[in-house]
N, C-alpha and C positions, 0 to 999 in steps of 0.2 A: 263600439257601444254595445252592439250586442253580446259581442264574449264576453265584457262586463258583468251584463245582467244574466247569461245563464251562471255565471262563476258567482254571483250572490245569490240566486238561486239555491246551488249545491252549496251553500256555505248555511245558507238558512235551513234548507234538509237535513245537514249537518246538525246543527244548532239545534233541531228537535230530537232526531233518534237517538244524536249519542248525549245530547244534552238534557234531556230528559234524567237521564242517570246520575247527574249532580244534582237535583231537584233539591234536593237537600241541602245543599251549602250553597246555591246560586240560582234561588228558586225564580227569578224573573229570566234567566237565561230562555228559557225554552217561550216563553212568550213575547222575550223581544223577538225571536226568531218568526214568529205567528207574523209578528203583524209587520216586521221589514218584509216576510215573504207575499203578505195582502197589498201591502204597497206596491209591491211587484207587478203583483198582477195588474192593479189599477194603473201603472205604465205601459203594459199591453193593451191595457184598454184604451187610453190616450194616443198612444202611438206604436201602433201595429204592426208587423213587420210580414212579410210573405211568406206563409207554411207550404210545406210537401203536404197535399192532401189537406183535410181537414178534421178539427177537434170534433171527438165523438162528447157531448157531453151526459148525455142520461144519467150514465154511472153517476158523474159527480153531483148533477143533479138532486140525485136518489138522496144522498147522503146528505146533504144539504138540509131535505125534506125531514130527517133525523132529529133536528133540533127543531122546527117548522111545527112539530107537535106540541110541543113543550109549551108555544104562545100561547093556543085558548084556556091553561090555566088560571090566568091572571082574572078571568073571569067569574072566577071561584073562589081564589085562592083568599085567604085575610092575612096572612102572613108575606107581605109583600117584599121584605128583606132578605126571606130566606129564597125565595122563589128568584130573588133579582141574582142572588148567589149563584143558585143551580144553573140558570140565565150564563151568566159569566165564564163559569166553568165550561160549558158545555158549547158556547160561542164557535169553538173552532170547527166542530162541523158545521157551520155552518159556510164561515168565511173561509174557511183553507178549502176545499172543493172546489166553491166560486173562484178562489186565484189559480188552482190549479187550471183550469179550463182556459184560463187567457196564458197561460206562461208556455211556451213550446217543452217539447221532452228533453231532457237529461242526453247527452253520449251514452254510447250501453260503456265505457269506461267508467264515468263518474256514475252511473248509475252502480254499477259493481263495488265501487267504491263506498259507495254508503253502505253498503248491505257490510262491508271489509270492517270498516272503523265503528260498526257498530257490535260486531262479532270481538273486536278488540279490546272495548271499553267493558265489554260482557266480561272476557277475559280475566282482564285488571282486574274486575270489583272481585272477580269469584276468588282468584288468586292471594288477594288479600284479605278477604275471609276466612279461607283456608289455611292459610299461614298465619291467623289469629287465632282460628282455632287449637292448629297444633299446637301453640303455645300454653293453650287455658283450657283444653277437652275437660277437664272433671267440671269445670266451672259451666261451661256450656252444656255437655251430657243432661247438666241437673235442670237445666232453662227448659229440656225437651218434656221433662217429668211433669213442668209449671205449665204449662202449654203457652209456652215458649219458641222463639229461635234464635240460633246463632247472630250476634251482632253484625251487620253489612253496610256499607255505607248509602243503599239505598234501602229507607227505613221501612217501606211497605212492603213489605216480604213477599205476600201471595203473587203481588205483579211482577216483584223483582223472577221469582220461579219461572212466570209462564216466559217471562224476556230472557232468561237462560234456558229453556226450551226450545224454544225460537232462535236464539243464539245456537246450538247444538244442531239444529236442521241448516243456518244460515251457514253453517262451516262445511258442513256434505256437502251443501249445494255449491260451494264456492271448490270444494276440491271435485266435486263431480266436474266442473263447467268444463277445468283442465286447459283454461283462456287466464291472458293478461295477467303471467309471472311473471313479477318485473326482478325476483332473487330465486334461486335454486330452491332453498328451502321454504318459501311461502307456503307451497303444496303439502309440506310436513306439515308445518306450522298449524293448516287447518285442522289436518288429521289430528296432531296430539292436542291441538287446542280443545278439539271437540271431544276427544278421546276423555280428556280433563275436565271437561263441563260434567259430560256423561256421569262420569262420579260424583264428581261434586255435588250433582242434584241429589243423588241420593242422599251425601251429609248433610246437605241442607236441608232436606226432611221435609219438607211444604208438600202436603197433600195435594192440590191442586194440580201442582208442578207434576209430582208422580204423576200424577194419572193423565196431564196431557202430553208428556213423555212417552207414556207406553201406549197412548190413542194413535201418534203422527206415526210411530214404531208402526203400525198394526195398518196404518192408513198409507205407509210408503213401502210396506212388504206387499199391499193389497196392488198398488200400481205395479211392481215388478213380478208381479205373478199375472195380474188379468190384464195389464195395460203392455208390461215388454214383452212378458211370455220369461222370463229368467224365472223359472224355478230354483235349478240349484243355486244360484246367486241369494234367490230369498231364504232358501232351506240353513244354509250356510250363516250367513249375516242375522235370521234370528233366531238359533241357535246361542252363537255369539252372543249379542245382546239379551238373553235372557241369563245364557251363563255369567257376565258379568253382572248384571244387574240382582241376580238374585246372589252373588256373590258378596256385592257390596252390600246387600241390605241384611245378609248375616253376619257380616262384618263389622258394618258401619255402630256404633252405640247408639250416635243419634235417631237413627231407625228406630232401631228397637225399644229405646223411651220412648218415640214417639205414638210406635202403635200399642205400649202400653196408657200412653196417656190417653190415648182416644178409645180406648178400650174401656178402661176408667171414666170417660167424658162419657162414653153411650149409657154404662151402667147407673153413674150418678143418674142421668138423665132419666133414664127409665123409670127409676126407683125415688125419682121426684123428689130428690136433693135438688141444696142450691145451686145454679147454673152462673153463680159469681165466680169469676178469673178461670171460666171455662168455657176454650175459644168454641166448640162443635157444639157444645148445650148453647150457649149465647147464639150461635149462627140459627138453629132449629126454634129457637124463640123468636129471633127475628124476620124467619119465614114465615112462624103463623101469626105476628104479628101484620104484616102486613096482607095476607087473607084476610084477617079479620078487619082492619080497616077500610079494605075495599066492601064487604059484608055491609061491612056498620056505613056505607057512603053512598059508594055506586058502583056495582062493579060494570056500570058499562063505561063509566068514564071517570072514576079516582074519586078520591077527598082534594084534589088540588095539588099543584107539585109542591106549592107555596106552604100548604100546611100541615104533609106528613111527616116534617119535624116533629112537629108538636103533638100529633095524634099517637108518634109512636112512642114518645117519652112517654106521656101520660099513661100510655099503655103498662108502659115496667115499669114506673112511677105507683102503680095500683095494683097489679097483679103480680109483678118482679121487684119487691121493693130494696130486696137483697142484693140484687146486680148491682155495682158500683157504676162498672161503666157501660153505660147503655149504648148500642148502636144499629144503626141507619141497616132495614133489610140485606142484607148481604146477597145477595139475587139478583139479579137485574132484570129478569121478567118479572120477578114478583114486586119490584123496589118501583116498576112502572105499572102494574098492574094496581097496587094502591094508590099511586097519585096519577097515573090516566086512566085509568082501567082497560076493561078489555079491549075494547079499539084502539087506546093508544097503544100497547101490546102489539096486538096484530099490525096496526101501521108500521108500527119501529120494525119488524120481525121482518116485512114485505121493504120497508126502504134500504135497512141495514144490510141486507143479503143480497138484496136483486144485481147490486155490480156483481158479486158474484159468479153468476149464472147468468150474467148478460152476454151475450154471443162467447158463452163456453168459455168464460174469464177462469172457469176454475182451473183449465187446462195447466194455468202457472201454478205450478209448483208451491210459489213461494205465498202466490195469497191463499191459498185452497191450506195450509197447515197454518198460517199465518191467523186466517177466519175460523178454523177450529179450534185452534189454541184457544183463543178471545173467547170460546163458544162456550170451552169448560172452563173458561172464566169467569164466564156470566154464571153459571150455577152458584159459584161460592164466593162472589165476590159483587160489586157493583162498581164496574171501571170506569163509569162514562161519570160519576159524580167525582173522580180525583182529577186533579190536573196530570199526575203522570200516567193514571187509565186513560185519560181521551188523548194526550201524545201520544201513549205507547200502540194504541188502538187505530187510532188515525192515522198518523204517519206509513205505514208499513200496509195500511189497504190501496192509499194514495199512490205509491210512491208504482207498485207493479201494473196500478187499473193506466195512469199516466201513461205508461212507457209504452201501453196495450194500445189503447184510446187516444193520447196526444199524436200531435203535430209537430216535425222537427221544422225549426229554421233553417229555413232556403240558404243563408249566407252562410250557417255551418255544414252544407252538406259534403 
């Protein structure tokens, strides 16, 4: 019974991190996975089985507390639809934390395994991107001029970047471990896999992506010079990766449309053109649109989650009337600084982080670039309002605080 429920367990982990990546063609995939996995838990909670040691929960706690903000809006809020939406979406931190604390830990095998098939599905998307592109580059090239990007079968581009990030770190990490080859070649497999991402990101041209690329770069040389003591290993490897990297982005066309197009985006910008089907002028308007509606509210505690729809339409609705398509602060401290204000800010900031930093959680590798990636995601993006920001965002803080923090079952040991 129990090998059962850990083996749907890893099937439901499954179901989120690689399943997230079809969100697209099988958008209910990743949330039936949510709640057979909360169902789970709620069978630890009915019938309990004997742990090694005991569940640390705080972490999960913390996160929990994450959406726990979000409730005293409705006390404000008039737009009770939209607010029940954000509600919905944002539901799983609340419940996947809580299930994770009753469910024991993963094997470090099937724990390794998820990190594998999610590195895989990474793999596939990019590959066939890539191989769409070689076929259609002039037709693509000119998407980069529109501030555009290459077609992917995961349509959100900025998160799909920061998850081939993450993918490119999860492949080091997986041929660093130098555990659990079950073919000769696996260990290649990671190296060119990642070797393959490495580039790819560059064609792929998403800003965001770059620059949390060359952050975990700067932040995994920083550990093998002050944490191992390898110098020449770091001198060496980023070397390396600067050589390629600046190679590919003299290389690559889509680069270089792309930094003329945001070149062009700053300049319009400046010189108070219109900021219509211009992704960096739209992003910098929707920063200060949402200042200004914390200004115009409270900024100790928001306009309401319920009604910064509405406040920020109206906003480029009257001041932006050019913009075709309007959107939702692209921030996520700012995107909560308008509809909680500054307390809800500093709450999320203290809840979201503290697993982090709780008894030296950062130590893992895999959440410590994991939670910075998502960091400089927050700047240009607001993850925790899409369904596959709060997977991609959740899934992968849970999955290493668990292995840290849980309890294995006695009858697996």
């Amino acid at each position: 019974m129990e090998k059962a429920r850990q083996y749907v367990f890893f099937v439901c982990c499954l179901g989120i991190s690689s399943g997230m990546l079809l969100i697209d063609f099988i958008r209910i995939l990743p949330s039936i996975s949510m709640v057979v996995l909360v169902l789970l838990g709620i069978s630890y909670l009915l019938k309990p089985i004997a742990l090694e040691g005991r569940q640390n929960s705080k972490p999960f706690y913390s996160l929990a507390l994450t959406f726990a903000i979000l409730l005293p809006s409705i006390l404000y809020s008039e737009n009770h639809s939209y607010l029940f939406e954000r509600w919905q979406i944002a539901l799983p931190y609340l419940l996947l934390p809580i299930a994770f604390i009753k469910i024991p830990k993963l094997s470090t095998r099937r724990h390794f395994l998820l990190y594998e098939s999610y590195f895989f599905f990474i793999l596939l998307i990019s590959l066939i991107a890539f191989v769409y592109y070689l076929f259609n580059q002039q037709l693509i090239n000119q998407l980069y001029l529109e501030s555009r990007v290459m077609p992917t079968i995961v349509s959100h581009h900025p998160t799909l970047s920061l998850m081939i990030v993450f993918a490119i770190y999860v492949s080091y990490w997986l041929y660093q471990s130098k555990r659990y080859y079950k073919l000769p070649l696996e260990k290649n497999i990671f190296l060119l896999g990642g070797t393959f991402l490495f580039i790819f990101i560059h064609v792929f041209s998403v800003r965001s992506g770059l620059l949390a690329l060359y952050v975990i770069i700067l932040v995994e040389l920083g550990r093998w010079i002050f944490q191992k003591k390898q110098y020449k290993k770091a001198l060496i490897s980023g070397a390396i990766l600067i050589l390629v990297g600046t190679a590919t982005l003299f290389l690559s066309p889509t680069v270089s449309n792309k930094i003329a197009n945001t070149t062009q985006d700053l300049n319009n910008y400046q010189n108070e053109g219109s900021a219509n089907n211009q992704s960096l002028g739209s992003r910098i308007i929707s920063y200060k649109n949402a200042i200004q509606i914390a200004q115009n509210t409270s900024l100790l505690w928001g306009c309401g989650l319920g009604d910064l729809e509405d406040l920020n339409l109206e906003i480029f609705k009257t001041q932006y009337p050019e913009i075709s398509k309007p959107i939702i602060p692209h921030n996520q401290f700012l995107y909560y600084l308008a509809a909680i204000g500054i307390l809800g800010v500093i709450m999320f900031t203290l809840f979201f982080y503290f697993p982090l930093f709780y008894q030296k959680a950062f130590l893992d590798p895999l959440l410590l670039i994991h939670v910075i990636i998502i960091s400089i995601g927050f700047q240009f993006e607001a993850p925790m309002e899409t369904q596959i920001g709060v997977a991609y965002t959740l899934i992968f803080i849970l999955l290493p605080i668990h292995q840290k923090f849980g309890a294995r079952a006695k009858k697996l040991s």
